[in-house]
C-alpha positions in Angstrom: -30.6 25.4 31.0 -29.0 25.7 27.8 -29.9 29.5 27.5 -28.0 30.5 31.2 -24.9 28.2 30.0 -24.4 29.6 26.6 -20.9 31.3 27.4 -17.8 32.0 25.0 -15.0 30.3 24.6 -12.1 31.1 21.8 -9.3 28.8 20.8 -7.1 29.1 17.4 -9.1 25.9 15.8 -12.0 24.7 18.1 -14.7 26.5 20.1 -16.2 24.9 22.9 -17.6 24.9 26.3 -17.5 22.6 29.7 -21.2 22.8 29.9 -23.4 23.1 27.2 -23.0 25.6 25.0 -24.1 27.1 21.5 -20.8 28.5 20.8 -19.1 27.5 17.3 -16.3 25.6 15.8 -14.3 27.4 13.6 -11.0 27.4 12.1 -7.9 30.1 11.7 -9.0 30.4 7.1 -8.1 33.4 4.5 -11.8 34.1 4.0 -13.8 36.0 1.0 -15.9 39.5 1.9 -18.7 41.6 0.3 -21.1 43.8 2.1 -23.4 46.9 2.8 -25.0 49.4 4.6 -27.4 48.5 7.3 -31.2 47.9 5.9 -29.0 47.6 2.2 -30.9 44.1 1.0 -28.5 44.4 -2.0 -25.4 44.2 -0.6 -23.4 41.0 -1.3 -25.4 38.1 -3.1 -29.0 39.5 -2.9 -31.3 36.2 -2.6 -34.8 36.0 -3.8 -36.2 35.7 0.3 -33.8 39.0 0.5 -35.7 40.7 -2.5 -38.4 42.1 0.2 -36.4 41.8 3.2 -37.5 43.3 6.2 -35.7 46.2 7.1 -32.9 45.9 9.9 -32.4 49.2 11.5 -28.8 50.8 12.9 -28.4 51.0 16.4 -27.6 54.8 17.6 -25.5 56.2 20.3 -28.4 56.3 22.6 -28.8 52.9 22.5 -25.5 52.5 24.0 -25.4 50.7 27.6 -23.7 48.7 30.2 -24.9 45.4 28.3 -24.1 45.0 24.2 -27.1 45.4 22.0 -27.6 42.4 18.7 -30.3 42.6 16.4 -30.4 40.6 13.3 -32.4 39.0 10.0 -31.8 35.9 7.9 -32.6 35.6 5.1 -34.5 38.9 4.9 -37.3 37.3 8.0 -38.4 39.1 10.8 -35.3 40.9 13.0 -34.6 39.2 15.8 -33.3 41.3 19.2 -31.2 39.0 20.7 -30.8 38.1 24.2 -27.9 37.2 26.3 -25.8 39.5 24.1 -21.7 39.2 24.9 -19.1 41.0 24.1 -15.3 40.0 24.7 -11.9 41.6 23.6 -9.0 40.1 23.2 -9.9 36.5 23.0 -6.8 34.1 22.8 -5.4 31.5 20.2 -6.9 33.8 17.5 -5.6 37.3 15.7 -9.1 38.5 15.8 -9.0 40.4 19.0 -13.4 40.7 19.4 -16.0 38.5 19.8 -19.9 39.3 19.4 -22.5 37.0 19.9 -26.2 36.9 21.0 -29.2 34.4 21.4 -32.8 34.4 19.9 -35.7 34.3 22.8 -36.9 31.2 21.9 -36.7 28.5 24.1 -33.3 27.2 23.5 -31.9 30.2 22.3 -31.4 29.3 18.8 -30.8 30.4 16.2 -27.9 32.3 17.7 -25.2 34.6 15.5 -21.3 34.7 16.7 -19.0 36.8 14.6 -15.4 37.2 15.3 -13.4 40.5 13.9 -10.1 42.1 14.6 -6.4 42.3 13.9 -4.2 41.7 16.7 -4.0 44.5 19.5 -4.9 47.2 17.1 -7.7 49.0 18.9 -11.3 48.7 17.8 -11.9 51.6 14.7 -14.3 53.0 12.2 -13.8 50.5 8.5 -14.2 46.9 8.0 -13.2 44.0 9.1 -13.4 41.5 5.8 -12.9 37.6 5.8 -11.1 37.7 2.7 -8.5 39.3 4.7 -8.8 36.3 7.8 -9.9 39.3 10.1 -13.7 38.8 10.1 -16.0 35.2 10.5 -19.4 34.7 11.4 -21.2 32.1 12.5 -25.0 30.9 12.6 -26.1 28.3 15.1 -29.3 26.7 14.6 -31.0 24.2 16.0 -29.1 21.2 14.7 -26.2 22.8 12.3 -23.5 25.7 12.3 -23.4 27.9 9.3 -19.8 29.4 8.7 -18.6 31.9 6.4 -15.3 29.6 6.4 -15.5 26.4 4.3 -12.6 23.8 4.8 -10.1 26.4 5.2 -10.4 26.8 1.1 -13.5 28.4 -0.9 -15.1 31.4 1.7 -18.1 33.1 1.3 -19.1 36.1 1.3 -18.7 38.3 5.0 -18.1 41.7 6.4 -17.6 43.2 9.8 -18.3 47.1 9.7 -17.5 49.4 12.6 -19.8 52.3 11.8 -18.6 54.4 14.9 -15.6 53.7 17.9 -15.9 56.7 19.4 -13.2 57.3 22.2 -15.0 58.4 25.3 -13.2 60.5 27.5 -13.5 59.0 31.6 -10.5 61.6 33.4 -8.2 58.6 33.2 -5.6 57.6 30.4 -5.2 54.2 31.5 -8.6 53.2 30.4 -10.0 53.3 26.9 -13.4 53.3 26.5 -15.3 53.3 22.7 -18.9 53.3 22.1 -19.2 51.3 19.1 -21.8 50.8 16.7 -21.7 48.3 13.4 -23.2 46.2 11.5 -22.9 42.7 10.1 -23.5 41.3 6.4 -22.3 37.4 5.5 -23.2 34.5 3.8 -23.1 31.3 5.9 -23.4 27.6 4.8 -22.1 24.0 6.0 -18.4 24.2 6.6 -17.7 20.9 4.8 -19.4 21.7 1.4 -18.8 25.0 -0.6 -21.7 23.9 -2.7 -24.5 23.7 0.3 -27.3 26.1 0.0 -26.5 29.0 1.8 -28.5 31.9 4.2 -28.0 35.7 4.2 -27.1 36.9 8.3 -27.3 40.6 8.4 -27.2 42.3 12.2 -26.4 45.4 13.5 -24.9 45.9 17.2 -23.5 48.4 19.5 -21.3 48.0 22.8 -19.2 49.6 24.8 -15.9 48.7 24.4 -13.1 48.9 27.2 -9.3 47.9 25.5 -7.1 49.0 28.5 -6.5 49.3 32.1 
């Protein structure tokens, strides 16, 4: 099944799996940001679905577990708790060192959101990670199209990353450095090929636990 095959792959221009997978293509871009608060329907370019969008409630530490949590809205519709949430550090071929991504229940999984953040090894901290800077870029994956932040490596839309709290747990053992992290998501998406394509409005919040070193 699609669903059980989704799995990550990362390369510096191309994302793609062996079996079927819903994970994007995207490409290395200087990319634009704007964003907000969690449940903040006017950060970035507020749309008219967004005017009485539903409200997308922060994760808290207690919601903090073995397996990463992903909820998320476009558009301002209904949140979504995604499934078959993943969470990978230090992904190769790119200098964004995480990668978040998470399914819908439907059958087939879709629409799914993927967002990539990071700057090289530095370790996972409270602030933003911005696509105008080229270390933030999300991605929507619906049924037949991929929404990007990144449009022909030129004109970018509008995306932010946001680590809320990377809080440095403490496991007796200085070798291993483990975060709980909580953040949240805010970026216009649209068709990679066209900077004039109508766009949609992905906001998410998530929280994982974070291991950087052994």
């Amino acid at each position: 099944m699609l669903r059980t095959s989704f799995a990550l792959c990362a390369a510096a221009f191309l994302f793609a799996c062996s079996q079927p997978s819903l994970t994007p293509e995207t490409t290395e871009s200087d990319l634009t940001g704007d964003g907000g608060a969690p449940g903040d329907t006017t950060a970035g370019d507020t749309t008219a679905a967004e005017a009485g969008a539903t409200a997308l409630a922060a994760y808290g530490p207690g919601d903090i577990g073995e397996t990463p949590k992903l909820r998320f809205s476009i558009d301002g519709a209904a949140v979504t708790e995604a499934v078959e949430v993943s969470w990978t550090t230090a992904i190769s071929g790119t200098p964004r060192r995480y990668a978040l991504q998470g399914l819908t229940p439907a059958p087939g999984g879709r629409p799914a959101v993927y967002a990539e953040f990071g700057e090289g090894q530095a370790p996972i901290a409270t602030g933003t990670y911005d696509c105008a800077g080229g270390s933030a870029i999300v991605v929507l994956i619906e049924a037949d199209q991929k929404l990007m932040t990144a449009v022909n490596d030129g004109p970018q839309r509008a995306c932010t990353v946001t680590i809320d709290e990377a809080e440095l747990q403490d496991y007796g053992d200085a070798k291993i450095r483990v975060r709980h992290v909580l953040g949240h998501i805010e970026a216009d998406v649209g068709q990679r090929v066209d900077a004039s394509s109508a766009t949609k409005h992905v906001r998410a919040a998530f929280a994982a636990r974070v291991i950087e070193g052994s």
